[in-house]
N, C-alpha and C positions, 0 to 999 in steps of 0.2 A: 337465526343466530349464526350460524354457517355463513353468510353474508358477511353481518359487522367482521369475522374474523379477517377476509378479506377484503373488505375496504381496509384494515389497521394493518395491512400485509407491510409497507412499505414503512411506517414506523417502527413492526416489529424487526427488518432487515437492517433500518440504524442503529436502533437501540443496544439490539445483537453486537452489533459491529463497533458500535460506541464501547460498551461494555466489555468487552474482549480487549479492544484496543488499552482501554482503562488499566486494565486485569496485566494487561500484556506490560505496559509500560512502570506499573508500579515493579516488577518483577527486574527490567531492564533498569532503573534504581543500583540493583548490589551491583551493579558492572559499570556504573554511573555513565552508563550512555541511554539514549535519547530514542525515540522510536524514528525518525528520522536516517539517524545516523546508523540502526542497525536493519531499516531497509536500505542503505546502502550499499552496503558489505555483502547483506545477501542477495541485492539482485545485481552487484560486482562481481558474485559467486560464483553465479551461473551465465556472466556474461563478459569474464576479463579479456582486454583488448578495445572494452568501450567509451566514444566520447563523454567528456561530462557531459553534453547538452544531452546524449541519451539515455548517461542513466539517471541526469534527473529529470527526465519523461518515463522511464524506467517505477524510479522511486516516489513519484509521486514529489517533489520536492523540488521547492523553487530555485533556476539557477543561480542564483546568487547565495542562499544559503548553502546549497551544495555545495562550491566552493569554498565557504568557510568549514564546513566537516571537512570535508576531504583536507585544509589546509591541518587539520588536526590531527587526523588521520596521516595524512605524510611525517608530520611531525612524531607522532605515537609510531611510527614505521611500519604500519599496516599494510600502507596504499602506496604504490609509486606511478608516477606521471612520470609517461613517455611522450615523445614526440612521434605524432600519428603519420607513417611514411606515407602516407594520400596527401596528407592537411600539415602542413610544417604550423599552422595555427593553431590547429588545436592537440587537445592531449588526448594521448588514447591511456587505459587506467589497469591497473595491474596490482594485485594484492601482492603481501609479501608473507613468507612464513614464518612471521609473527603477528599476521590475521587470522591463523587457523585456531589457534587454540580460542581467541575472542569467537570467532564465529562457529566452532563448540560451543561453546557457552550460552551463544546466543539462541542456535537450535535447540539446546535444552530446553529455555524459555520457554520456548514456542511449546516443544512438545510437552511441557508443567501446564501451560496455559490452556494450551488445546484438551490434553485428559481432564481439567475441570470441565471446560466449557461440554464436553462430549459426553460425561458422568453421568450415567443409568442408561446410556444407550446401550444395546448389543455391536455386536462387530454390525451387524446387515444392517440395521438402524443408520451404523457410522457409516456404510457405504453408501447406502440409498439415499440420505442425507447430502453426500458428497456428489453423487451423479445429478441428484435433483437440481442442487444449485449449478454443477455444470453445465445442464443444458439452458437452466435460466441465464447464465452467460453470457452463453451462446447464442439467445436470442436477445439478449441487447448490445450485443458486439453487432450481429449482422445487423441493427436497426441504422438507416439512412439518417443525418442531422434532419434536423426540422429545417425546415424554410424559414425566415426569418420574421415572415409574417403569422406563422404560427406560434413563434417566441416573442414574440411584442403585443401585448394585450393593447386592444384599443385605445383605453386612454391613457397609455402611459405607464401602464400597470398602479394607476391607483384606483383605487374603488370609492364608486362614488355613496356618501352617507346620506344622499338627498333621496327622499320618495319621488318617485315619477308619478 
Protein backbone atom coordinates (compact mmCIF):
# COMPACT_ATOMS: atom_id res chain seq x y z
CA UNK A 1 0.00 0.00 0.00
CA UNK A 2 2.91 2.33 1.00
CA UNK A 3 4.29 1.72 -2.51
CA UNK A 4 1.13 2.97 -4.65
CA UNK A 5 1.29 6.16 -2.38
CA UNK A 6 4.65 6.63 -3.90
CA UNK A 7 4.40 5.71 -7.27
CA UNK A 8 1.09 8.78 -7.19
CA UNK A 9 3.90 11.06 -5.44
CA UNK A 10 4.21 13.05 -8.53
CA UNK A 11 0.65 13.59 -9.22
CA UNK A 12 0.00 14.30 -5.65
CA UNK A 13 2.84 17.38 -5.99
CA UNK A 14 0.54 18.77 -9.20
CA UNK A 15 -2.47 18.34 -7.95
CA UNK A 16 -1.16 20.20 -4.64
CA UNK A 17 0.16 22.94 -6.72
CA UNK A 18 -2.70 22.87 -9.34
CA UNK A 19 -5.09 23.55 -6.51
CA UNK A 20 -3.37 26.21 -4.55
CA UNK A 21 -2.61 27.82 -7.66
CA UNK A 22 -6.56 27.55 -8.41
CA UNK A 23 -7.30 28.72 -4.71
CA UNK A 24 -4.61 31.39 -5.10
CA UNK A 25 -5.79 33.02 -8.27
CA UNK A 26 -9.58 32.91 -7.57
CA UNK A 27 -8.60 35.22 -4.42
CA UNK A 28 -6.23 37.57 -6.89
CA UNK A 29 -9.87 38.18 -8.75
CA UNK A 30 -10.90 41.13 -5.91
CA UNK A 31 -7.61 42.89 -7.02
CA UNK A 32 -8.46 41.96 -10.55
CA UNK A 33 -5.07 40.98 -11.30
CA UNK A 34 -3.70 37.71 -12.87
CA UNK A 35 -1.34 35.20 -11.16
CA UNK A 36 0.97 36.19 -13.78
CA UNK A 37 1.11 39.67 -13.11
CA UNK A 38 1.29 39.24 -9.33
CA UNK A 39 4.37 36.90 -9.80
CA UNK A 40 5.80 39.74 -11.10
CA UNK A 41 5.66 42.33 -8.69
CA UNK A 42 6.73 39.83 -6.23
CA UNK A 43 9.73 38.56 -7.70
CA UNK A 44 10.41 42.58 -8.92
CA UNK A 45 10.27 42.66 -5.04
CA UNK A 46 12.98 41.12 -4.19
CA UNK A 47 14.82 41.75 -7.27
CA UNK A 48 14.36 45.64 -8.33
CA UNK A 49 17.10 46.81 -10.88
CA UNK A 50 16.24 43.61 -13.08
CA UNK A 51 16.00 43.06 -16.93
CA UNK A 52 12.81 42.02 -18.29
CA UNK A 53 14.42 39.11 -19.89
CA UNK A 54 15.16 38.11 -16.22
CA UNK A 55 12.38 38.39 -14.56
CA UNK A 56 10.53 36.87 -16.88
CA UNK A 57 12.88 33.80 -16.20
CA UNK A 58 12.30 34.94 -12.83
CA UNK A 59 8.34 34.75 -13.19
CA UNK A 60 7.94 32.02 -14.98
CA UNK A 61 6.42 34.11 -17.74
CA UNK A 62 6.69 34.34 -21.33
CA UNK A 63 8.65 37.49 -22.67
CA UNK A 64 6.33 38.81 -24.74
CA UNK A 65 3.51 38.56 -22.27
CA UNK A 66 5.73 40.05 -19.70
CA UNK A 67 5.98 43.07 -21.62
CA UNK A 68 2.36 43.46 -21.99
CA UNK A 69 1.93 43.39 -17.92
CA UNK A 70 4.63 45.40 -17.35
CA UNK A 71 3.09 47.83 -20.13
CA UNK A 72 0.16 47.82 -17.72
CA UNK A 73 1.89 47.97 -14.85
CA UNK A 74 3.82 51.25 -16.01
CA UNK A 75 0.56 52.52 -17.02
CA UNK A 76 -1.09 51.65 -13.36
CA UNK A 77 2.39 53.47 -12.09
CA UNK A 78 3.56 50.49 -10.40
CA UNK A 79 6.53 49.67 -12.47
CA UNK A 80 9.16 52.17 -14.05
CA UNK A 81 11.51 51.16 -16.90
CA UNK A 82 14.90 52.55 -16.78
CA UNK A 83 17.50 52.39 -18.97
CA UNK A 84 20.12 49.67 -17.80
CA UNK A 85 23.65 51.69 -17.64
CA UNK A 86 25.48 48.23 -18.96
CA UNK A 87 22.83 47.67 -21.87
CA UNK A 88 21.45 51.13 -23.35
CA UNK A 89 18.95 48.04 -24.81
CA UNK A 90 17.58 47.00 -22.44
CA UNK A 91 15.50 48.04 -19.37
CA UNK A 92 16.36 47.41 -16.04
CA UNK A 93 12.83 47.51 -13.69
CA UNK A 94 11.96 49.38 -10.67
CA UNK A 95 8.60 49.54 -8.70
CA UNK A 96 7.08 52.56 -7.62
CA UNK A 97 5.44 53.56 -4.29
CA UNK A 98 2.38 52.92 -5.51
CA UNK A 99 3.25 49.04 -5.81
CA UNK A 100 3.51 48.82 -2.19
CA UNK A 101 0.23 48.87 -1.08
CA UNK A 102 -0.86 46.43 -4.26
CA UNK A 103 1.88 44.12 -3.26
CA UNK A 104 0.26 44.37 0.56
CA UNK A 105 -2.54 43.13 -0.87
CA UNK A 106 -1.10 40.59 -2.70
CA UNK A 107 1.02 38.98 0.29
CA UNK A 108 -2.15 38.79 2.07
CA UNK A 109 -3.40 36.42 -0.48
CA UNK A 110 -0.84 34.47 -0.30
CA UNK A 111 -0.72 34.22 3.37
CA UNK A 112 -5.19 33.52 3.16
CA UNK A 113 -4.25 31.06 0.85
CA UNK A 114 -1.37 29.51 2.35
CA UNK A 115 -3.29 29.23 6.13
CA UNK A 116 -5.92 27.16 4.16
CA UNK A 117 -3.74 25.01 2.25
CA UNK A 118 -1.60 24.39 5.77
CA UNK A 119 -4.99 23.92 8.16
CA UNK A 120 -4.75 21.24 10.89
CA UNK A 121 -1.12 21.11 10.62
CA UNK A 122 0.96 22.11 13.81
CA UNK A 123 3.67 24.94 13.67
CA UNK A 124 6.41 21.63 13.39
CA UNK A 125 4.20 19.75 10.95
CA UNK A 126 4.35 23.56 8.94
CA UNK A 127 8.04 23.33 9.37
CA UNK A 128 9.03 19.89 8.63
CA UNK A 129 6.71 20.20 5.63
CA UNK A 130 8.60 23.26 4.47
CA UNK A 131 12.34 21.63 4.93
CA UNK A 132 11.19 18.49 3.46
CA UNK A 133 10.32 20.07 0.19
CA UNK A 134 13.35 22.17 0.59
CA UNK A 135 15.60 19.57 0.24
CA UNK A 136 13.53 17.94 -2.46
CA UNK A 137 14.53 21.13 -4.40
CA UNK A 138 17.45 20.90 -3.85
CA UNK A 139 17.82 17.79 -5.31
CA UNK A 140 16.29 18.48 -8.60
CA UNK A 141 18.06 21.79 -8.77
CA UNK A 142 21.47 19.89 -8.60
CA UNK A 143 20.04 17.22 -11.10
CA UNK A 144 22.42 17.55 -14.70
CA UNK A 145 19.68 17.95 -18.03
CA UNK A 146 19.29 14.60 -19.60
CA UNK A 147 21.28 13.85 -22.74
CA UNK A 148 19.12 14.20 -25.46
CA UNK A 149 18.96 10.67 -26.24
CA UNK A 150 17.44 9.97 -22.89
CA UNK A 151 14.71 12.62 -23.90
CA UNK A 152 13.78 11.29 -27.31
CA UNK A 153 12.01 7.77 -27.01
CA UNK A 154 12.80 5.60 -29.78
CA UNK A 155 10.27 5.87 -32.02
CA UNK A 156 9.43 9.14 -31.97
CA UNK A 157 7.71 9.06 -28.65
CA UNK A 158 4.68 7.21 -30.04
CA UNK A 159 3.87 4.08 -28.84
CA UNK A 160 3.30 1.42 -30.95
CA UNK A 161 -0.67 -0.33 -30.72
CA UNK A 162 0.74 -3.40 -32.78
CA UNK A 163 1.51 -6.99 -30.70
CA UNK A 164 4.88 -8.16 -31.54
Amino acid sequence: MATDRFRQLGFLFKDVSRRYTRRFEERAQRLALTLPQCRALIHLQSNEGVSQKRLAELADVDPMTLVRILDRMEADGWVQRRFDPADRRAHALWLTAAAAPVLEQIWQLIAETRAEMLHGLSSEERAQLVALLERVHANLTALPSLPPEQISAPDGGRRSTRSK
